[in-house]
VODO-911948 format. One record per residue: residue number from 0; residue in three letters; x, y, z of N, C-alpha, C, O in turn. Coordinates in nm, 3 decimals, padded with zeros to 5 digits. Last residue first. Layout:
<pts>
+------+------+---------+---------+---------+---------+---------+---------+---------+---------+---------+---------+---------+---------+
! resi ! resn !     n_x !     n_y !     n_z !    ca_x !    ca_y !    ca_z !     c_x !     c_y !     c_z !     o_x !     o_y !     o_z !
+------+------+---------+---------+---------+---------+---------+---------+---------+---------+---------+---------+---------+---------+
!  NUM !  ALA !       X !       Y !       Z !       X !       Y !       Z !       X !       Y !       Z !       X !       Y !       Z !
...
+------+------+---------+---------+---------+---------+---------+---------+---------+---------+---------+---------+---------+---------+
</pts>
This chain:
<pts>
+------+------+---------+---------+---------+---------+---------+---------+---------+---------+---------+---------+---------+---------+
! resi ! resn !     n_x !     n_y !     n_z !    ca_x !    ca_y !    ca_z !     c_x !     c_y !     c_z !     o_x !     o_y !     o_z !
+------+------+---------+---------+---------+---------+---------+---------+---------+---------+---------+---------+---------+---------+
!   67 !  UNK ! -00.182 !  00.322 !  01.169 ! -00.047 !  00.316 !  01.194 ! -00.005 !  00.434 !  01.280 !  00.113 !  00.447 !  01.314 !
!   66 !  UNK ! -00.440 !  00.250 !  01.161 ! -00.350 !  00.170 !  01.234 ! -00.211 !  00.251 !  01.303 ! -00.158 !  00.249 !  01.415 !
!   65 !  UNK ! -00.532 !  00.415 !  00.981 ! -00.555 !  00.446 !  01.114 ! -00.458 !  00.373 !  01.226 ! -00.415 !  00.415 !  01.334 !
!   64 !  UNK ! -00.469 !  00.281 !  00.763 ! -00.405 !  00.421 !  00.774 ! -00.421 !  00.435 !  00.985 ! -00.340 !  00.456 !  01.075 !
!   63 !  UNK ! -00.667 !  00.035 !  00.782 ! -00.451 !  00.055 !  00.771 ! -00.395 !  00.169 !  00.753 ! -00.274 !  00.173 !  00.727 !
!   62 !  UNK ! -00.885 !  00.184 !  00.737 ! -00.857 !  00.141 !  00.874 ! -00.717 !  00.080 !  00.851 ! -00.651 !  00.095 !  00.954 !
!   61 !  UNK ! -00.879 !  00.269 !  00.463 ! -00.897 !  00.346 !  00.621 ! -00.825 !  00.284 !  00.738 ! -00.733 !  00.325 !  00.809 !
!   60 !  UNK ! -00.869 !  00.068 !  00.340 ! -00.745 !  00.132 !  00.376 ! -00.735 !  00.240 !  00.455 ! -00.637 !  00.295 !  00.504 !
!   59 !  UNK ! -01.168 !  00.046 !  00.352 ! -01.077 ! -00.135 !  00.366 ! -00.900 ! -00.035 !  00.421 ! -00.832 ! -00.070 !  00.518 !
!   58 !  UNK ! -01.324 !  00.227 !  00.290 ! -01.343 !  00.196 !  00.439 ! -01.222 !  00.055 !  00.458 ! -01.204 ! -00.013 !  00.559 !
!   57 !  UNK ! -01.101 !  00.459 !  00.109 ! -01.224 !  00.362 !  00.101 ! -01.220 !  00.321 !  00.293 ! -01.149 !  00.364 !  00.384 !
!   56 !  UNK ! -01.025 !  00.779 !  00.149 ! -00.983 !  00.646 !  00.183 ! -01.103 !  00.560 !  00.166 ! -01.208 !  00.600 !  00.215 !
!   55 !  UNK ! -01.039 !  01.070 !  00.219 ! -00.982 !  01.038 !  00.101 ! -00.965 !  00.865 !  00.051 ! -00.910 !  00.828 ! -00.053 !
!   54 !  UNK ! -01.117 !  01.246 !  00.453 ! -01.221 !  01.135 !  00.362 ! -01.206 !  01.098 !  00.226 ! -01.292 !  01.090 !  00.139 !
!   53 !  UNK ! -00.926 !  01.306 !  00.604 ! -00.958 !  01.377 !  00.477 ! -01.072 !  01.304 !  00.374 ! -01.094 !  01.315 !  00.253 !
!   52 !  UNK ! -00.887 !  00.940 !  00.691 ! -00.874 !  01.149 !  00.745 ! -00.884 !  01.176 !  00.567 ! -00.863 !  01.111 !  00.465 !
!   51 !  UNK ! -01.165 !  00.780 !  00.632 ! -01.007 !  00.810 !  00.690 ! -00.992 !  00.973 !  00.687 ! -01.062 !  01.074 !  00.682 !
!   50 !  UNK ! -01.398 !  00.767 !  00.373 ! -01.347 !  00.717 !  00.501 ! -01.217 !  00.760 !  00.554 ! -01.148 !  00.777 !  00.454 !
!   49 !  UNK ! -01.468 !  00.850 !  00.127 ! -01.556 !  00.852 !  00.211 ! -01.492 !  00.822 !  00.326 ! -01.559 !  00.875 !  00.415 !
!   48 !  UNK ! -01.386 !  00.677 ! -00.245 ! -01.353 !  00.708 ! -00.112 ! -01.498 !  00.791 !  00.016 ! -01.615 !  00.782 ! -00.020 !
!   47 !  UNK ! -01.478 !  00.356 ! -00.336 ! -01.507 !  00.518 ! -00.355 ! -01.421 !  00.547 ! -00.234 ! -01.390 !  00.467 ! -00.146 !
!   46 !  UNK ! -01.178 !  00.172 ! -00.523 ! -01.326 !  00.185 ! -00.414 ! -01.333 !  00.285 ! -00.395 ! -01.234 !  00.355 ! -00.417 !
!   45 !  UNK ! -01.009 !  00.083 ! -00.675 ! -01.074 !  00.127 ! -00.701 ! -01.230 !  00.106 ! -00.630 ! -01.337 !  00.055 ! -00.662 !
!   44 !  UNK ! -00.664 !  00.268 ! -00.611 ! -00.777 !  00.160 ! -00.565 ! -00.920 !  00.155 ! -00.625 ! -00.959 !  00.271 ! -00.620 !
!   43 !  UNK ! -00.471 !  00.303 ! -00.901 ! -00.579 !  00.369 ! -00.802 ! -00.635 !  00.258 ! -00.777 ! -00.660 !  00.167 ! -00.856 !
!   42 !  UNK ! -00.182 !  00.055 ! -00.983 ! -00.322 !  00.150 ! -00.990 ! -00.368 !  00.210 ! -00.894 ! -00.318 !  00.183 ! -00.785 !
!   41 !  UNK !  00.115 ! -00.118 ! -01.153 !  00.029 !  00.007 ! -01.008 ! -00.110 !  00.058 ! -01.063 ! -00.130 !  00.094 ! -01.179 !
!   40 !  UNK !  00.133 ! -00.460 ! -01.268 !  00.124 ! -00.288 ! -01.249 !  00.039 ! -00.253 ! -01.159 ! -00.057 ! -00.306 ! -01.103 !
!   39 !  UNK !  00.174 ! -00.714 ! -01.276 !  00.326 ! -00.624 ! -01.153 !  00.252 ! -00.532 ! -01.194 !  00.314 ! -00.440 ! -01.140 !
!   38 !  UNK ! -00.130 ! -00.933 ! -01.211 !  00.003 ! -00.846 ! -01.283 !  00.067 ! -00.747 ! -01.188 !  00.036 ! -00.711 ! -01.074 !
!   37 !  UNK ! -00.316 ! -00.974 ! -01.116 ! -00.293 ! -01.097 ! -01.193 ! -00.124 ! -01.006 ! -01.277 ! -00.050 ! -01.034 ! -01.371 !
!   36 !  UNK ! -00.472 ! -00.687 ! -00.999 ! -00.489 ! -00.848 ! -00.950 ! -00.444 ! -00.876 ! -01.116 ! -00.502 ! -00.828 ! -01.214 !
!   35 !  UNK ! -00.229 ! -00.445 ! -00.931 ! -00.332 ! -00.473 ! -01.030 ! -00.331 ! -00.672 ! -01.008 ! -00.237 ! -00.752 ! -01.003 !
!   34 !  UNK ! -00.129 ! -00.309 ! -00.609 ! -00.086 ! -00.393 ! -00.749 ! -00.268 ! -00.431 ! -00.786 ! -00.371 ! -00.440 ! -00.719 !
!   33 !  UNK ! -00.258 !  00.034 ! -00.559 ! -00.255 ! -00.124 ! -00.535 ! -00.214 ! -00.193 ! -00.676 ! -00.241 ! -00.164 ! -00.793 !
!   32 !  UNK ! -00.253 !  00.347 ! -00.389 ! -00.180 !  00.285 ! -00.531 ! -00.178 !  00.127 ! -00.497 ! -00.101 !  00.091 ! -00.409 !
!   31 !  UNK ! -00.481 !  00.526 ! -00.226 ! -00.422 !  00.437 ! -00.227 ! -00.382 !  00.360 ! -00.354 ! -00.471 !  00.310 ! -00.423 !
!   30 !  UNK ! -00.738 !  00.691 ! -00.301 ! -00.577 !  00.767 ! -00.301 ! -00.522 !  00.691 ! -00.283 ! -00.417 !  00.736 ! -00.328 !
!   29 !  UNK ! -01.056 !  00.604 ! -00.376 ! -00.962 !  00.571 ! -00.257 ! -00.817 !  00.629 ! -00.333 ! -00.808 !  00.589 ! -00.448 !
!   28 !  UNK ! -01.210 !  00.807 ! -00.621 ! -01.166 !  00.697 ! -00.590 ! -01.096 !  00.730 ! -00.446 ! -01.080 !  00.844 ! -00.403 !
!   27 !  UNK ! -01.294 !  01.063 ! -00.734 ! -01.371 !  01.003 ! -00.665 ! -01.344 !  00.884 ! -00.621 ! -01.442 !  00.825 ! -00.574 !
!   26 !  UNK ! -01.076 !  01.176 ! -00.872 ! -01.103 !  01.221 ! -00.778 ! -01.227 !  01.155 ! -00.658 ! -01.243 !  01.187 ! -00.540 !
!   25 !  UNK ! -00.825 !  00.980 ! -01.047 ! -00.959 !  00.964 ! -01.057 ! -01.017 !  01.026 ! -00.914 ! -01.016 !  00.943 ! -00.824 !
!   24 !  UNK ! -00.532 !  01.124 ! -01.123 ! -00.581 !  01.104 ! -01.006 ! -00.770 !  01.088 ! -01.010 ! -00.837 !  01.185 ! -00.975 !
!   23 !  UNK ! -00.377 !  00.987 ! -01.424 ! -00.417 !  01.092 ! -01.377 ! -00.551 !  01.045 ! -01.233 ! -00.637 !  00.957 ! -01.245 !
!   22 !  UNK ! -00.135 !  00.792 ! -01.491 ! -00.263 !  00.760 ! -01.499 ! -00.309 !  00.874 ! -01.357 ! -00.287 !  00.856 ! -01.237 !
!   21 !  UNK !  00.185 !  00.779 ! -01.684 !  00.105 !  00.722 ! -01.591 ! -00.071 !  00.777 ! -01.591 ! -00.123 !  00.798 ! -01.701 !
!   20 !  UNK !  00.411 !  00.873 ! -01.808 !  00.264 !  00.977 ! -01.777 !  00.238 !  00.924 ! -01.658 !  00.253 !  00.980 ! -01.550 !
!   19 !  UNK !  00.567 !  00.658 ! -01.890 !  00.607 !  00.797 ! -01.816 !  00.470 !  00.903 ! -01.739 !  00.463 !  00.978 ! -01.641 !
!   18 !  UNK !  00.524 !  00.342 ! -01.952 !  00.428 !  00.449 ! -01.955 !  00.444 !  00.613 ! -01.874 !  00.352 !  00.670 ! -01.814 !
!   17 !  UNK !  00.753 !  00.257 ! -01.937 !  00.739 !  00.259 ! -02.064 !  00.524 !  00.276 ! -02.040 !  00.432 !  00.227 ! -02.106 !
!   16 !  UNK !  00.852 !  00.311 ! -01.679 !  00.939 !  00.361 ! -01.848 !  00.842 !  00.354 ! -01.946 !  00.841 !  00.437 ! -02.037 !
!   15 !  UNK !  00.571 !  00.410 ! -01.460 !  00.705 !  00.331 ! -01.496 !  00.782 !  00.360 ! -01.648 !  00.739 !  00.454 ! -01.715 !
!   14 !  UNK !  00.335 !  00.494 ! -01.286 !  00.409 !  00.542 ! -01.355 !  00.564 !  00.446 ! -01.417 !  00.664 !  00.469 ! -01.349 !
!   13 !  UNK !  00.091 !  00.432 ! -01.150 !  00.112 !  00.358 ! -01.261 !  00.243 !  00.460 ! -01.312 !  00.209 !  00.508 ! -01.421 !
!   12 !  UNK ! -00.072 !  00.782 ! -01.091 ! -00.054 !  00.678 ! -01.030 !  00.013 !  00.542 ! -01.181 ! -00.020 !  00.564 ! -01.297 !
!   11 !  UNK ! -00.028 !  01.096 ! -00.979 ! -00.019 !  00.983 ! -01.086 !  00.025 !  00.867 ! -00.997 !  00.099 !  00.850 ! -00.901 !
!   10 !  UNK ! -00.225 !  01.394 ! -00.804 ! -00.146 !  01.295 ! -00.800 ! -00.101 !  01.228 ! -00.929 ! -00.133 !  01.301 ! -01.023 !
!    9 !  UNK ! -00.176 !  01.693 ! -00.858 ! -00.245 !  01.594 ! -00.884 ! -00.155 !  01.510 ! -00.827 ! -00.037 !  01.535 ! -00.801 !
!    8 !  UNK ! -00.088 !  01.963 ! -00.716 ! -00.237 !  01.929 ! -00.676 ! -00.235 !  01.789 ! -00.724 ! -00.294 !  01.720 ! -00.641 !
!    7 !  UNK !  00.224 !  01.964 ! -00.811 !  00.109 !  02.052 ! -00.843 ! -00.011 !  02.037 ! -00.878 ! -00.063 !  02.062 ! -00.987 !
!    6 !  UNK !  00.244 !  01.618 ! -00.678 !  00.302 !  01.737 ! -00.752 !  00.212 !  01.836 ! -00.867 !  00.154 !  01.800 ! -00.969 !
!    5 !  UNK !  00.207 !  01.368 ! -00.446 !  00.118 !  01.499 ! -00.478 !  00.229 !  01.609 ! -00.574 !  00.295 !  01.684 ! -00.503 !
!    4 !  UNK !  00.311 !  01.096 ! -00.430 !  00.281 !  01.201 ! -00.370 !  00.212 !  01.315 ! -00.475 !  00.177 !  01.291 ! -00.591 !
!    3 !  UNK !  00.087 !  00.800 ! -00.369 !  00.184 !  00.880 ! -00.431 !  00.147 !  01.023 ! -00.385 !  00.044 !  01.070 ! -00.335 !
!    2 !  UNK !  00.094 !  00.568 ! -00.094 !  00.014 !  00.711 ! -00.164 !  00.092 !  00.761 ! -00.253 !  00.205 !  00.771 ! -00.204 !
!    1 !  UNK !  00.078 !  00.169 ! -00.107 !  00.121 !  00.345 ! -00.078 !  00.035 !  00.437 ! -00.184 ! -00.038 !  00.418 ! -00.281 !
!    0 !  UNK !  00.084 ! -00.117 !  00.000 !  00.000 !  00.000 !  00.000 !  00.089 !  00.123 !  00.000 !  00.157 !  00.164 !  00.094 !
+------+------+---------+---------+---------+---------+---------+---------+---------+---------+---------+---------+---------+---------+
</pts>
């Protein structure tokens, strides 16, 4: 589990060589970057967010933020 960081407001998520861009911050999703089920690439979680500080967090990575 991680957050990417933030460079002027957006996030990207999926960034590697041979996609440099990567994949612009879907605002209504969880902010958490998860391997993609059945492959090595990064993505946005894709559960709404609503939960955790800043109510940026689905309710599953809420509570592993809160943990820590």
């Amino acid at each position: 589990m991680s957050i990417p960081t933030e460079k002027f407001g957006q996030r990207v998520y999926g960034k590697w060589s041979g996609n440099p861009q990567g994949s612009k911050e879907a605002k209504h999703r969880c902010v958490v970057e998860v391997q993609a089920r059945g492959t090595w690439a990064a993505t946005q979680c894709r559960r709404l967010r609503g939960k955790g500080p800043n109510g940026e967090y689905c309710k599953q990575h809420a509570k592993m933020v809160l943990k820590k």
